[in-house]
C-alpha positions in Angstrom: -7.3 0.8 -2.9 -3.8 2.3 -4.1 -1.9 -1.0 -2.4 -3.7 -3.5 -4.9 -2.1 -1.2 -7.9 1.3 -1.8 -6.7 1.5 -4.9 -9.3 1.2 -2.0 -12.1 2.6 0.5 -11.3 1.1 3.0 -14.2 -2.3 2.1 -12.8 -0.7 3.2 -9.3 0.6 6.7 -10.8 -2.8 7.7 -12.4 -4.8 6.9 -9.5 -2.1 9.0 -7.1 -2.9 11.8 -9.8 -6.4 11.8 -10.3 -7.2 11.4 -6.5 -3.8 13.9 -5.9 -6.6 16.4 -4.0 -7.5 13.6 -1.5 -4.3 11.4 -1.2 -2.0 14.0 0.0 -4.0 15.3 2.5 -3.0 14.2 6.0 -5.9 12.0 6.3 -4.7 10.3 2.7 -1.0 10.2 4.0 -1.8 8.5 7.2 -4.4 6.5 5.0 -2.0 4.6 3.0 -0.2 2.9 6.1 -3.5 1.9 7.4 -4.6 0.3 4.1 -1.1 -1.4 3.6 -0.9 -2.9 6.8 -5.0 -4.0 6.3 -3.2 -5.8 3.4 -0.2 -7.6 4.9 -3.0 -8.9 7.8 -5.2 -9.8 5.0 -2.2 -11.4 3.0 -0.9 -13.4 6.1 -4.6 -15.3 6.2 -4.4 -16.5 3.4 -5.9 -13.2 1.0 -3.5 -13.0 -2.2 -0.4 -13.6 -0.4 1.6 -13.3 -3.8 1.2 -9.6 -3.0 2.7 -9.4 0.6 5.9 -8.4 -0.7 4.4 -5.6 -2.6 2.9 -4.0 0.2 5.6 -4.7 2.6 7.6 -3.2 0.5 5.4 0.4 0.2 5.3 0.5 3.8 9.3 0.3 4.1 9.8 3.0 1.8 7.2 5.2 4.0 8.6 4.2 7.4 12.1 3.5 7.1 11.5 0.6 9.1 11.6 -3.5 7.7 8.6 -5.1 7.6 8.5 -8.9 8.3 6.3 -10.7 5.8 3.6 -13.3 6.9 
């Protein structure tokens, strides 16, 4: 999953260019909101929650719109 690469971020790039044909499709664009809010639900029970900021941060940079953090 893209959101667990968002600690390193070169790891991030080569995965957004190797799967480039899948990830910016429209299922792949709406797919990465899905996955990061999976993650902040996963992070607010207890499931790495040193990375909730991470991902909260992603998803404000695709919405526009603050995210609370667990």
């Amino acid at each position: 999953m893209r959101a667990y690469t968002l600690t390193a971020p070169a790891t991030a790039a080569r995965i957004r260019r190797e799967f480039a044909d899948v990830l910016d499709t429209p299922a792949g664009r709406a797919g990465e909101p899905v996955a990061l809010g999976r993650l902040l639900q996963a992070c607010s029970r207890g499931v790495h929650p040193r990375l909730a900021p991470l991902p909260a941060r992603r998803a404000e940079d695709l919405t526009g719109t603050p995210v609370p953090l667990p």
